[in-house]
C-alpha positions as CSV (number, residue, x, y, z in Angstrom):
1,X,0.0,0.0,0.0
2,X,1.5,3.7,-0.7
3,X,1.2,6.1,2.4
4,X,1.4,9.6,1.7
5,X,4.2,10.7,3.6
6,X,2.5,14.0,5.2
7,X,-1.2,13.5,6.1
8,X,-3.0,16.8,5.6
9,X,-6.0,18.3,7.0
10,X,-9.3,18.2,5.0
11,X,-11.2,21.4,5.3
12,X,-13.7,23.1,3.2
13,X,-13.3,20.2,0.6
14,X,-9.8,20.5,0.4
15,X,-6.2,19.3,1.9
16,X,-4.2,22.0,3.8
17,X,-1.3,21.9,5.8
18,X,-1.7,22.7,9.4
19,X,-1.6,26.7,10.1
20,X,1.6,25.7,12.1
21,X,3.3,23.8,9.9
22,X,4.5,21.2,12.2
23,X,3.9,17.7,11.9
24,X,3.9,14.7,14.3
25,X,5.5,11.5,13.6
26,X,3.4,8.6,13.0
27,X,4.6,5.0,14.0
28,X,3.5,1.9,12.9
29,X,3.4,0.0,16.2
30,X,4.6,-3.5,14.6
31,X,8.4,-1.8,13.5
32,X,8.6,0.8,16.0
33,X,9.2,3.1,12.4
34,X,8.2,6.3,11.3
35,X,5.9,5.8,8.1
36,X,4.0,9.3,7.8
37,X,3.8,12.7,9.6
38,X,0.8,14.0,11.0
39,X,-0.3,17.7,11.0
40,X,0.0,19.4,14.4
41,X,-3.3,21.0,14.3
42,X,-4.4,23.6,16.9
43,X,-6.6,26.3,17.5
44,X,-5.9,28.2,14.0
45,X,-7.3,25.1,12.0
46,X,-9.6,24.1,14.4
47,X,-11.4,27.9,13.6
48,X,-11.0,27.4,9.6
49,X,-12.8,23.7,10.4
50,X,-15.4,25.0,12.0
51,X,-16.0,28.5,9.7
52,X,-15.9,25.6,7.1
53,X,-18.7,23.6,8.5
54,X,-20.4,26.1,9.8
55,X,-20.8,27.9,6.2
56,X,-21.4,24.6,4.8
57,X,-24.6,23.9,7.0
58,X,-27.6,25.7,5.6
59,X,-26.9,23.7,2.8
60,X,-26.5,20.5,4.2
61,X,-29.0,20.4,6.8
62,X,-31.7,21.5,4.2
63,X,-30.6,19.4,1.2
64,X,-33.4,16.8,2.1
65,X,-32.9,13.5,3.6
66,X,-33.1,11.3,0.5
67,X,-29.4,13.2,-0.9
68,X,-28.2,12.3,2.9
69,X,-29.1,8.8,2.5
70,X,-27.8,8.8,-1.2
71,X,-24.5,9.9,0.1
72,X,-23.9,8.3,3.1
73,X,-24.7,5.2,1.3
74,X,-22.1,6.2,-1.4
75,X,-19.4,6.4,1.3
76,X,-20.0,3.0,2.6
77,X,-19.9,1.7,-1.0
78,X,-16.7,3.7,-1.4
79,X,-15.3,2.2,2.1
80,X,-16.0,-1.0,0.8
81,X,-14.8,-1.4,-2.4
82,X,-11.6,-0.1,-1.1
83,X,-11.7,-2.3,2.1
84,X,-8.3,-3.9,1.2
85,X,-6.8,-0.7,1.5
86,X,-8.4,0.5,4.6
87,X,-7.6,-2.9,6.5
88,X,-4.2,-2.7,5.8
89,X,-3.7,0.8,6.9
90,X,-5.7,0.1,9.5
91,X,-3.6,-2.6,10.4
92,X,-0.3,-0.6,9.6
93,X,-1.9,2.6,12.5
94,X,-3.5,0.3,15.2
95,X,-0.9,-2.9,14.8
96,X,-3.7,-5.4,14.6
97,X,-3.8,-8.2,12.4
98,X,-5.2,-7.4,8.7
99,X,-7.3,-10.3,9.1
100,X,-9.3,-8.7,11.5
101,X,-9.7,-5.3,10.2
102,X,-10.6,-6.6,6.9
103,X,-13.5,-9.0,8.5
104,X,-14.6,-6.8,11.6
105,X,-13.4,-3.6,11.5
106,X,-13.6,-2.6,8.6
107,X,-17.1,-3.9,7.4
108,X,-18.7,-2.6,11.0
109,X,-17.7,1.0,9.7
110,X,-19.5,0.2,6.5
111,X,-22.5,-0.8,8.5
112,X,-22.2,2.2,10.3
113,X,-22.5,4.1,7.2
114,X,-25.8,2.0,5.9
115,X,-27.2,2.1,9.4
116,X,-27.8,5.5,9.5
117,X,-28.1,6.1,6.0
118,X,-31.1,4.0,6.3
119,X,-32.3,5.6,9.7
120,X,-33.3,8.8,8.7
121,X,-35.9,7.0,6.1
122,X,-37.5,5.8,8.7
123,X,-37.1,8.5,12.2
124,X,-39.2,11.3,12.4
125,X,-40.5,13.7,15.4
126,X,-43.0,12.2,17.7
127,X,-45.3,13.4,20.4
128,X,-46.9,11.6,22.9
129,X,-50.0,12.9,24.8
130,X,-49.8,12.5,29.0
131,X,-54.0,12.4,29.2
132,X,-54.5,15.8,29.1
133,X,-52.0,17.2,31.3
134,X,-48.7,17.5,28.9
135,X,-47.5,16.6,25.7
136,X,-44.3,14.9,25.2
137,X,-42.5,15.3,22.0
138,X,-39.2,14.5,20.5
139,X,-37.9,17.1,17.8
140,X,-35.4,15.6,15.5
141,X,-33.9,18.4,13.6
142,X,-30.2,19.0,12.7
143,X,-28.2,21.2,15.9
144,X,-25.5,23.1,13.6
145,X,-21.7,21.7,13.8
146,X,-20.9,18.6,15.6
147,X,-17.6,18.2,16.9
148,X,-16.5,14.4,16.8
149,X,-13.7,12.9,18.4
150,X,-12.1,9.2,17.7
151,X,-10.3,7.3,19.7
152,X,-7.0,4.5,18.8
153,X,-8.3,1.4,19.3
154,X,-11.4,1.4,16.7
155,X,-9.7,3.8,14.5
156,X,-12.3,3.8,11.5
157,X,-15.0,1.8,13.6
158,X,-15.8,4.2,16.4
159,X,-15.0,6.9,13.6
160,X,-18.0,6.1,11.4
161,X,-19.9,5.6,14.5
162,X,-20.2,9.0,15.5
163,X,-19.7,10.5,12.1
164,X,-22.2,9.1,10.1
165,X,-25.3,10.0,12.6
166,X,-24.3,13.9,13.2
167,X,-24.2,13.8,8.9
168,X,-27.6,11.7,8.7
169,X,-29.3,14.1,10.5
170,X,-27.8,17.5,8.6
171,X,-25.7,18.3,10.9
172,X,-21.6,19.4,9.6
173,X,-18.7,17.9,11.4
174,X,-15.3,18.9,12.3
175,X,-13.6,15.1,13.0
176,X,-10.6,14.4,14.9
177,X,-9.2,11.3,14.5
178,X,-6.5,9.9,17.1
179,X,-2.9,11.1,16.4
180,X,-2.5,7.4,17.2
181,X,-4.2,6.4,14.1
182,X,-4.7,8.9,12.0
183,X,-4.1,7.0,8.5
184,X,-8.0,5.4,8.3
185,X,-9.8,8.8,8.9
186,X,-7.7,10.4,6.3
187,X,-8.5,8.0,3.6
188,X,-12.3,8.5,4.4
């Protein structure tokens, strides 16, 4: 697999170098060796993320749920018919067998994607009368930005998992992957 040397960070549809210009190293646990360089992203970028996503919602959160679910369902398509490569870098950032990325990890971040994708067919508000005295409802309604952070150990996994609900719903997201393993995250 060919890893890009210097990950970037993707904002506003497109790749930028962090405002500092600094980079962490990334290691692939297995060798103990450097394989890519991670930006060092701080408040700066974090700012330009969320302008980004912010700019980007009146758009998104009224663009109707059937292009959501269109989408979102073209993502886990795009996850998995490139599953091969997002097992092995997978494997490569977390030090886990391939095997298992490519049968478990991998396909649950798919599923992720579908779930969702097919949730917001089927959720809508609800309200629920208390005999007379109150009525209960539950407004489902995008919020505005979502900020979503991933842990190491499901890199891709737990990624998708709190990605794919905040976009279902028409919310934007400004995503931070580990530093640990970065290399999943940036080939979504």
């Amino acid at each position: 697999m060919q890893i890009e040397t210097h990950l970037q960070n993707y904002i506003n549809g497109e790749l930028l170098a962090p405002v500092s210009g600094e980079y962490i190293n990334n290691y692939q646990p297995a060798t103990g060796e450097i394989y890519s360089y991670i930006p060092d992203s701080d408040d700066r970028d974090i700012e330009l993320a969320f302008e980004a996503a912010k700019n980007a919602f009146p758009e998104w959160s009224s663009c109707g749920i059937d292009k959501r679910f269109k989408i979102l369902m073209a993502v886990a398509q795009g996850i998995e018919d490139n599953l091969e490569a997002f097992a092995e870098a997978e494997s490569m950032d977390n030090g886990k067998p391939v095997w298992l990325s490519r049968s478990v990890d991998i396909p649950r971040a798919v599923q992720n994607f579908r779930f969702f994708a097919t949730g917001i067919l089927h959720f809508g508000s609800e309200s629920h009368n208390m005999e007379g005295v109150a009525v209960n409802y539950t407004l489902r309604q995008p919020l505005g930005v979502v900020g979503c952070i991933s842990p190491w150990n499901l890199p891709l996994y737990l990624f998708s998992w709190k990605i794919a609900p905040a976009l279902a719903t028409g919310n934007c997201v400004v995503a931070k992957p580990s530093e640990i393993t970065p290399m999943t995250a940036h080939l979504l």
